[in-house]
BANUNU-547331 format. One record per atom (N, C-alpha, C, CB): x, y, z. Coordinates in steps of 0.05 Angstrom, whole numbers, plus 32768, in hexadecimal, padded with zeros to 4 digits. Glycine has a CB too. Layout:
<rs>
XYZ;...
</rs>
This chain:
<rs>
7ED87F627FE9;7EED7F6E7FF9;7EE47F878007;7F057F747FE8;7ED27F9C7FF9;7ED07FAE8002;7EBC7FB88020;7ECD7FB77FED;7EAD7F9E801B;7EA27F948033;7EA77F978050;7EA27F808031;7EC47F81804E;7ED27F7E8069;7EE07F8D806D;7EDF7F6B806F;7EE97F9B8058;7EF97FB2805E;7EF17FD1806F;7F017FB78045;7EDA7FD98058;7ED47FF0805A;7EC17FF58072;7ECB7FF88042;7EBF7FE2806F;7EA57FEC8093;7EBB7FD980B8;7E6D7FCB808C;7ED87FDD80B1;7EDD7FDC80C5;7EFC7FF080CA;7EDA7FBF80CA;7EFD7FE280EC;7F187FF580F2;7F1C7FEB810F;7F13801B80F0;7F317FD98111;7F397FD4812A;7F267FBB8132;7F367FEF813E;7F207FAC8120;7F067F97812C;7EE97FA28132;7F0D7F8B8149;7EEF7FC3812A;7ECF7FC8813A;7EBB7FCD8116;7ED07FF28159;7EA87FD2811C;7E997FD08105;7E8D7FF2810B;7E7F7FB18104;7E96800380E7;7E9B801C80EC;7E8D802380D0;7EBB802380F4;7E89803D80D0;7E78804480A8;7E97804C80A1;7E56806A80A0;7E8880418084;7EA88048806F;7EB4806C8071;7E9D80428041;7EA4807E8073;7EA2809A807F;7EC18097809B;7E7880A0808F;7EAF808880B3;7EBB808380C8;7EE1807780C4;7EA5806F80D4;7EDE806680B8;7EF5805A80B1;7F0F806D80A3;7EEC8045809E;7F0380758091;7F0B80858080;7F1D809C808C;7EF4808D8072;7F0F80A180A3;7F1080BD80B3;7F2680B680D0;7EEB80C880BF;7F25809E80D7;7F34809680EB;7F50808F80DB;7F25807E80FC;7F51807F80C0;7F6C807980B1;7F76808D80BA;7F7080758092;7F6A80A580AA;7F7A80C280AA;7F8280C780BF;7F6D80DB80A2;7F7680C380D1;7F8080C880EB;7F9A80C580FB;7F7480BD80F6;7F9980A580E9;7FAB808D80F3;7FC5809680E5;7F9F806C80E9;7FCD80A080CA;7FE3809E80C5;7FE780C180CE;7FEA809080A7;7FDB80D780D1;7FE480E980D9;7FF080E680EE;7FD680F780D9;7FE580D48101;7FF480DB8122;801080C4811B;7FD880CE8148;801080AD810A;802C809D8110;804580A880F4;80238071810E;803980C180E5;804C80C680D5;806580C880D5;804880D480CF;806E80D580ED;808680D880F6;809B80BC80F4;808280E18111;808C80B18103;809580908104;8090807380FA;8093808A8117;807A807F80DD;8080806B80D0;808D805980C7;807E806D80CB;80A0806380BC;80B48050809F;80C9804080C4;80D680748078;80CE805080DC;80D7804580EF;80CA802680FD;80D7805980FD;80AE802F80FB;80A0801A8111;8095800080F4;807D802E812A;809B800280DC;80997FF880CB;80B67FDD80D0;8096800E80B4;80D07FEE80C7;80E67FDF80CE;80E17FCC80E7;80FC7FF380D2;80DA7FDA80FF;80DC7FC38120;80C77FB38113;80D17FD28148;80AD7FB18109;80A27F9D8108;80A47F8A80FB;80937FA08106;80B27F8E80DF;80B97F7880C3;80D47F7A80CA;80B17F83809F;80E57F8980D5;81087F7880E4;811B7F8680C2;81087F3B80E8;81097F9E80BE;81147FB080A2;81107F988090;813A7FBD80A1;80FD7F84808B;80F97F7C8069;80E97F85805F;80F57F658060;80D67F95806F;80C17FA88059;80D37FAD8049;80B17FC58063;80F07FBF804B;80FF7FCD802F;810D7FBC801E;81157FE38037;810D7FAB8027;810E7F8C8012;80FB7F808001;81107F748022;80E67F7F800B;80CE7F827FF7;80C57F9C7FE9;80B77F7C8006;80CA7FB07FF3;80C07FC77FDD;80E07FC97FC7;80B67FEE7FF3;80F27FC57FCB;81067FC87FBB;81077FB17FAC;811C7FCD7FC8;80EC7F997FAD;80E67F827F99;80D67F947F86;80D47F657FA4;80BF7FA27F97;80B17FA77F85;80BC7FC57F72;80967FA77F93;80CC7FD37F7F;80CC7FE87F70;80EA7FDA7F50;80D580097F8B;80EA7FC77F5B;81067FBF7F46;80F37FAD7F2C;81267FA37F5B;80D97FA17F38;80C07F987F28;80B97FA87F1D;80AB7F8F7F32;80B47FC27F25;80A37FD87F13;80BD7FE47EFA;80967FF87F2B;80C97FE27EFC;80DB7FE17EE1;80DD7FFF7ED7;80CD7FCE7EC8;80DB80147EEC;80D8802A7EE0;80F380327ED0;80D0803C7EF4;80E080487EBB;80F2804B7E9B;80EC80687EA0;80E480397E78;810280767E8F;810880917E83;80EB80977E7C;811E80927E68;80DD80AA7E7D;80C380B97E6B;80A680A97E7C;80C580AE7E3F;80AD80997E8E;808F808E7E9B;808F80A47EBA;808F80607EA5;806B80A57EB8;806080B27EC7;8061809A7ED9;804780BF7EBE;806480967EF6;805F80817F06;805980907F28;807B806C7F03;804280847F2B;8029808B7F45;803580747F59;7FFE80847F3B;804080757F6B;803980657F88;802480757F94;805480647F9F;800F80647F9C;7FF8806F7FA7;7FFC80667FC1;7FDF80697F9A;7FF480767FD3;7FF8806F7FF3;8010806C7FFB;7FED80577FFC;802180787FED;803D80777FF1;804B80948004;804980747FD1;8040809A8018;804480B4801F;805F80B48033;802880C1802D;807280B38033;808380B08044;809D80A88030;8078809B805B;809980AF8018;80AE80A87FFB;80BE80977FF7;80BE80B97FF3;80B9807F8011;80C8806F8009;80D280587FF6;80C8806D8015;80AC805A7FE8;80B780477FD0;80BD80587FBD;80A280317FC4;80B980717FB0;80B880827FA2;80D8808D7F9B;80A580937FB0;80E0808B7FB5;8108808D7FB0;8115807F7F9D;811C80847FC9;8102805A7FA2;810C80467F96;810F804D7F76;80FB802D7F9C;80F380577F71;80E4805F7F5E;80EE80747F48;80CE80677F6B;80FC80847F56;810580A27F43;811E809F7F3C;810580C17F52;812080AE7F23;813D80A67F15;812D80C57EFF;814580777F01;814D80C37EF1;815080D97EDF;813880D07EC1;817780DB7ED5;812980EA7EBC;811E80E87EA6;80FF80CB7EAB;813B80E27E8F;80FD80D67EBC;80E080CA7EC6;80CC80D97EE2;80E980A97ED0;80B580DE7EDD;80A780EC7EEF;80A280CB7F07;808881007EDD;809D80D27F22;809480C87F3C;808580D47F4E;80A580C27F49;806A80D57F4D;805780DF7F5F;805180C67F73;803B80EB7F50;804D80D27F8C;804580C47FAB;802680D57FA8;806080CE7FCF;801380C77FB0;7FF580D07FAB;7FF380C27FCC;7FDF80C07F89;7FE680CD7FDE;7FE180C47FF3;7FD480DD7FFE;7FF980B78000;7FB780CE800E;7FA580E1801B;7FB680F48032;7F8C80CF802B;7FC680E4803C;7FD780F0805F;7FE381148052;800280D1806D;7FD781248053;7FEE813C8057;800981348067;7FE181548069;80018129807A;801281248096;8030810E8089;7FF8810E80B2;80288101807E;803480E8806D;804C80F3805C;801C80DB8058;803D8100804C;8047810E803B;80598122803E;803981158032;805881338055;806F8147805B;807A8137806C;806981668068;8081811F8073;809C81148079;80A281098060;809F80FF8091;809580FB804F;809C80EF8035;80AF81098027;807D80E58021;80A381258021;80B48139800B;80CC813E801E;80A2815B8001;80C98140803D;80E68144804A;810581358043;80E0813D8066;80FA8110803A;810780FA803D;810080FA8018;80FC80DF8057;81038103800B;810580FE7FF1;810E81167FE2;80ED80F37FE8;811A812B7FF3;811D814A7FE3;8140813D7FD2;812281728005;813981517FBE;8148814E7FAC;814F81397F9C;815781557FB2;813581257FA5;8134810D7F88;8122810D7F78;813180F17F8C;810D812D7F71;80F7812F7F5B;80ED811C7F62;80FD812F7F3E;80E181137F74;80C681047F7D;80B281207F84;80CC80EC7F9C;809B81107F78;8084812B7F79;806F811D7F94;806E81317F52;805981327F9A;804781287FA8;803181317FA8;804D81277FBA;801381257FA1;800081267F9D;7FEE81247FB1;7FFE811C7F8E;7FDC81347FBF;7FBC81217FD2;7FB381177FC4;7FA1812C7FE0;7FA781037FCC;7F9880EB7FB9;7F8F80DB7FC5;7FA680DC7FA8;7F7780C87FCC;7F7180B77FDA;7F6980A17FBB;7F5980C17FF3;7F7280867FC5;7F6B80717FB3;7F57806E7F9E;7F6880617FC0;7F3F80787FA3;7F2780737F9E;7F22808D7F80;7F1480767FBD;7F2D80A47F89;7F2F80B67F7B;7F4B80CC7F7D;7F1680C27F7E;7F6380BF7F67;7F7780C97F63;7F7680E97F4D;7F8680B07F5A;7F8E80F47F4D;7F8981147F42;7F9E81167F27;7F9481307F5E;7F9C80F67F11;7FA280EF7EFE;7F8D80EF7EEB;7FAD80DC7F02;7F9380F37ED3;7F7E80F57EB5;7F7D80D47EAF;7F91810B7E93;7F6D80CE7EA5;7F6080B07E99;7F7B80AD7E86;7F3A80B27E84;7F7E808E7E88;7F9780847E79;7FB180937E70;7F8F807C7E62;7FBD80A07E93;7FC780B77E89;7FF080AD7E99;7FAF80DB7E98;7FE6808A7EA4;800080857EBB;800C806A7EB4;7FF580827EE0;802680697EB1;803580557E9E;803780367EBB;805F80687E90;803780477ED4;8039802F7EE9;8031803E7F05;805B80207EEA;801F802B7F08;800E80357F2F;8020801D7F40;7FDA802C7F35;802D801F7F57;8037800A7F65;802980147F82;805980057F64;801C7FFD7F92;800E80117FB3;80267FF67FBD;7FD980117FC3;802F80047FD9;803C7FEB7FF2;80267FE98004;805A7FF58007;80157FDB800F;80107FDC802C;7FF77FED802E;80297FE9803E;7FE67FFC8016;7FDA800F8012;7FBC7FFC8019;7FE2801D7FF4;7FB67FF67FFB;7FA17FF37FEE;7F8D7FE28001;7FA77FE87FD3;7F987FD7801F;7F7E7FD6802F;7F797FEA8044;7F7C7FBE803B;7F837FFE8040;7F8580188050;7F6D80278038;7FAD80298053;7F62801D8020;7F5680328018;7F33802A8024;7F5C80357FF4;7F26803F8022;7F0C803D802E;7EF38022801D;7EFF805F802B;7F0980218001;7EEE80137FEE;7F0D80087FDF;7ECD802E7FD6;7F167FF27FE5;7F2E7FE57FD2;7F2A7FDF7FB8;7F367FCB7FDA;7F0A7FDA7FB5;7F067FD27F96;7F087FE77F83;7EEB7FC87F91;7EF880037F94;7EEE801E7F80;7F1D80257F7E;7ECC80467F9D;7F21801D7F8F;7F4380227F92;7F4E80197F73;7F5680087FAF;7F4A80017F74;7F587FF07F63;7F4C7FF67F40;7F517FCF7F70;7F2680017F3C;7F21800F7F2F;7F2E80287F20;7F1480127F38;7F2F803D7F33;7F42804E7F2E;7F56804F7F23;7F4880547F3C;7F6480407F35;7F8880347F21;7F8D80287F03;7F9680177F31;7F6F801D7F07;7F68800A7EE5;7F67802C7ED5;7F397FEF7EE2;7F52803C7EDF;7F5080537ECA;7F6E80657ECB;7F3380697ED4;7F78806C7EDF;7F8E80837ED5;7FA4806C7EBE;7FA680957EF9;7FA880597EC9;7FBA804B7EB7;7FB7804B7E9B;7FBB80327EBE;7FC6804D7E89;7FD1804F7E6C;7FC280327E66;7FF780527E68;7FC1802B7E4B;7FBA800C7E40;7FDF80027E43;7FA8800B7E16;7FE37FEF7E4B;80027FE67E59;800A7FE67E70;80167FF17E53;7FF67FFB7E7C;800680067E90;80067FEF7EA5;7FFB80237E9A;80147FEF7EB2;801E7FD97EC9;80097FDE7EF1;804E7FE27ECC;80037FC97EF2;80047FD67F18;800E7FC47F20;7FE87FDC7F2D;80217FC57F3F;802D7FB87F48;80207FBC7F67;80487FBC7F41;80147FA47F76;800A7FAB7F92;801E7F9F7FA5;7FEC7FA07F99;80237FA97FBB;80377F9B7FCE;802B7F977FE8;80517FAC7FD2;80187F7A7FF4;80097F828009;800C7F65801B;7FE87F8C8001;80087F728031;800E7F5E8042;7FF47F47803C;80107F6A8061;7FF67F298040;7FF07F15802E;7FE87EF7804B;80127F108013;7FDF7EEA803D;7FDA7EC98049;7FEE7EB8804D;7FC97EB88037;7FFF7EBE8067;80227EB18060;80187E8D8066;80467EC28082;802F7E7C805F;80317E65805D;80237E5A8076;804C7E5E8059;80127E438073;80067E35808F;80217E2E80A2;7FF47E138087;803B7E2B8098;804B7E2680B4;80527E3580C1;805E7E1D80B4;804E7E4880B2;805B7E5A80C6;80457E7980CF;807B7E6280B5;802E7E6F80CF;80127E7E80D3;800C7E8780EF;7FF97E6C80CB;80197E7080FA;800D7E75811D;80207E818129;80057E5B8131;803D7E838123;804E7E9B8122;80497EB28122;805B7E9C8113;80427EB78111;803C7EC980FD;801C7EDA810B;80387EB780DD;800D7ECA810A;7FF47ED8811C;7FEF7EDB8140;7FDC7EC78112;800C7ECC8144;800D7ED68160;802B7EE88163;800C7EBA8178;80347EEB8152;80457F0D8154;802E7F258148;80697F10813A;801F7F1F8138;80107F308134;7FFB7F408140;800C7F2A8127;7FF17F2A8153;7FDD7F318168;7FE47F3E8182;7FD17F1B816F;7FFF7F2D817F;80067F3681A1;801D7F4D81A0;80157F1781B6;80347F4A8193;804C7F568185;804B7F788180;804D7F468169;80357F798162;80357F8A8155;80287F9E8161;802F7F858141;80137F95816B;80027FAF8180;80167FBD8196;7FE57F9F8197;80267FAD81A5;803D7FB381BA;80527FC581AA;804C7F9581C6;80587FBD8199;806B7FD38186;80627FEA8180;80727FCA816B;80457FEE8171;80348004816F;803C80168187;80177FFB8170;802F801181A4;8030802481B6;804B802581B9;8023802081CE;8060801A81B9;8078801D81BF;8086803281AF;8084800581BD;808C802E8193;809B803A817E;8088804D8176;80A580278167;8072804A816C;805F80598161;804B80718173;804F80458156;804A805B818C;803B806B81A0;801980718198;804B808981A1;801580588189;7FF680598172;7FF5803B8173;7FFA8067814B;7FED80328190;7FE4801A8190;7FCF8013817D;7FDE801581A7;7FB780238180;7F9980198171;7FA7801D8157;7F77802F8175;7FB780298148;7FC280278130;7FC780118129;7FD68033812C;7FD47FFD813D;7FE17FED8130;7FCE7FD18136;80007FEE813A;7FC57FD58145;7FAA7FC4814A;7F9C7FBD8132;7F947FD4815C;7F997FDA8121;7F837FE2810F;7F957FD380F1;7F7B800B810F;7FBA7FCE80FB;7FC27FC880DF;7FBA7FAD80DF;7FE07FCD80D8;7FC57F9180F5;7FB47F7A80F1;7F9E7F7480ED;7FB57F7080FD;7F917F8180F6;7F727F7680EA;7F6F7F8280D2;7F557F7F80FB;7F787F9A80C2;7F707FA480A1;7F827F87809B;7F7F7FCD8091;7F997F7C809E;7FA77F678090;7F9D7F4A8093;7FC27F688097;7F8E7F4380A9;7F7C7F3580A9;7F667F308099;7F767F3880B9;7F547F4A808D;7F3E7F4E8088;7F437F478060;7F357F6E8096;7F5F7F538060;7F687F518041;7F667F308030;7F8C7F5A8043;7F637F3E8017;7F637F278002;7F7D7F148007;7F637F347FE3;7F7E7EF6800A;7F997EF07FFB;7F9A7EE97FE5;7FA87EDF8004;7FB17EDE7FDE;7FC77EDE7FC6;7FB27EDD7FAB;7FDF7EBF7FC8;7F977EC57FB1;7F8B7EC07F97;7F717ECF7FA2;7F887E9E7F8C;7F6C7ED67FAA;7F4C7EEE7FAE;7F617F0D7FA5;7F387EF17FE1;7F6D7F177FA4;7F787F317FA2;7F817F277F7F;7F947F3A7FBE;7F847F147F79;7F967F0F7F57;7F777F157F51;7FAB7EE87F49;7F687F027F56;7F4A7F077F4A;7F387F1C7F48;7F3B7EFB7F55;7F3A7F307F67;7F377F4B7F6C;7F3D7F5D7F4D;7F4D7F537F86;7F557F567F50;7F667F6D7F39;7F5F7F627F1A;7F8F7F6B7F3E;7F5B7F427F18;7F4C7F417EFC;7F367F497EFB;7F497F2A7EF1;7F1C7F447F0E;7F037F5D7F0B;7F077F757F04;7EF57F647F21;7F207F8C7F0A;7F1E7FA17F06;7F267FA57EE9;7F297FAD7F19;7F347F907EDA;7F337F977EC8;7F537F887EC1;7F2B7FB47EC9;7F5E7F847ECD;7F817F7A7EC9;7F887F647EC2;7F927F7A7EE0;7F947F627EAF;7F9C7F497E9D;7FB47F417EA3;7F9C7F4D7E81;7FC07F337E9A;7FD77F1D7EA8;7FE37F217EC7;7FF47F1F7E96;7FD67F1F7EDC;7FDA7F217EEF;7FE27F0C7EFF;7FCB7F2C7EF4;7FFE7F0D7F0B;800D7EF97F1C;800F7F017F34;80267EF27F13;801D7EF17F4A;80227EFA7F65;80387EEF7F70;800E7EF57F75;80467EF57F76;805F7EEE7F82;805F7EF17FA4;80757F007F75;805E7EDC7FBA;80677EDD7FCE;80847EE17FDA;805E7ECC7FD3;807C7EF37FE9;809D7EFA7FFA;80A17EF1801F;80A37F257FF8;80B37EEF8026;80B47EDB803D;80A47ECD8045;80B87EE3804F;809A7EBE8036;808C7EA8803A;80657EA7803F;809C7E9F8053;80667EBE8029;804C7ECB8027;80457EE28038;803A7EBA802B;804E7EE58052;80457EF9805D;80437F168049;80567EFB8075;80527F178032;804F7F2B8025;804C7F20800D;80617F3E8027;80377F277FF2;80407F2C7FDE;80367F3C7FD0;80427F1D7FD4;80487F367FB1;804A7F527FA0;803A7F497F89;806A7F5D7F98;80197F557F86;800D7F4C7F6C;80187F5E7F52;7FEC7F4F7F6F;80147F567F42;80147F607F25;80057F5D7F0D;80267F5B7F1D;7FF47F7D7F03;7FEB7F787EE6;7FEE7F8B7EE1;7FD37F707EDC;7FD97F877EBE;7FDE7F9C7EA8;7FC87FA77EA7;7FE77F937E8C;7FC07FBA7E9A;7FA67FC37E8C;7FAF7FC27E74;7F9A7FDF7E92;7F9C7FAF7E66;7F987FAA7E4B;7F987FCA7E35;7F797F997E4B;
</rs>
């Protein structure tokens, strides 16, 4: 995975350094209008799927729980309740001070952090959930590493990523994406190459059974996957033993 991932950006072929440095780039300038130009493109079921997954993560009274790449707090709202800590870990400064703006006064915390190397103690996190993240990180595997170490023995990860949707409805699907989503970018976002840069990272991604397998290399045991509208999204799940 870390292959096709890390040495590109926008179709062009770039050093993981390079990549790394343009992401940042990328969500600083569309911060403002993320969680917005998110809604026009998925027609608001992105918050239909993250309110699968955050009702999956089962958070309880006394658990530490990390959304990583979550800078904009919107799964993290889902996430917080009385008598439980919620850190958002996400590289974006930029991200993030709209995330603490849109989450004040629900004890959601916020951390810098990039995937690869989070600012948690070894077996120290009861549940990591990323949305939309984990092919935004520069090295997905050393990502998915990471998450294996801060996590507790139990501890849960829940991934939520866009996925290999059904053959019928594929050529739909890859001609709103090609043609569609870039036009929305400059429109709503005003970050065409952004959004350029999001189809091809979702292109480039594992599906449903290369990402279950991904996550058993790193170490994760009973790991399932659940598709949501018809695959274009789903939500994996394991444990650390």
């Amino acid at each position: 995975m870390s292959g096709g991932l890390s040495e590109s950006f926008g179709f062009q072929s770039v050093t993981p350094e390079e990549r790394e440095s343009r992401i940042r780039r990328v969500f600083d300038a569309v911060a403002p209008r993320y969680d917005l130009m998110n809604d026009v493109m998925s027609f608001g079921i992105h918050r239909l799927w993250k309110r699968d997954m955050a009702k999956a993560a089962k958070p309880a009274t006394g658990q530490l729980i990390v959304d990583l790449a979550g800078g904009t707090g919107d799964v993290a709202r889902l996430l917080a309740g009385a008598g439980r800590r919620v850190v958002v870990c996400d590289p974006s400064a930029e991200m993030m001070a709209v995330g603490r703006a849109r989450t004040a006064g629900t004890g959601v915390e916020f951390m810098e952090g990039k995937a690869e190397a989070m600012p948690f103690a070894d077996a120290s996190v009861d549940t990591v959930t990323i949305a939309f993240g984990l092919r935004n990180a520069t090295n997905p595997q050393a990502g998915l590493a990471e998450i294996f170490r801060i996590l507790k023995p139990g501890g849960r990860f829940l991934c939520l990523e866009f996925s290999r949707p059904w053959a019928v409805i594929r050529p739909f699907y890859d001609a709103f994406s090609f043609v569609v989503i870039p036009r929305l970018g400059a429109w709503v976002a005003r970050q065409p190459m952004a959004y350029s840069y999001l189809v091809e990272s979702i292109r480039r991604f594992p599906d449903q059974r290369e990402m279950a397998a991904l996550m058993g290399e790193a170490g994760f045991v009973g790991v399932e996957w659940r598709n949501l509208s018809a695959g274009i999204a789903c939500l994996h799940q394991g444990v650390k033993p």
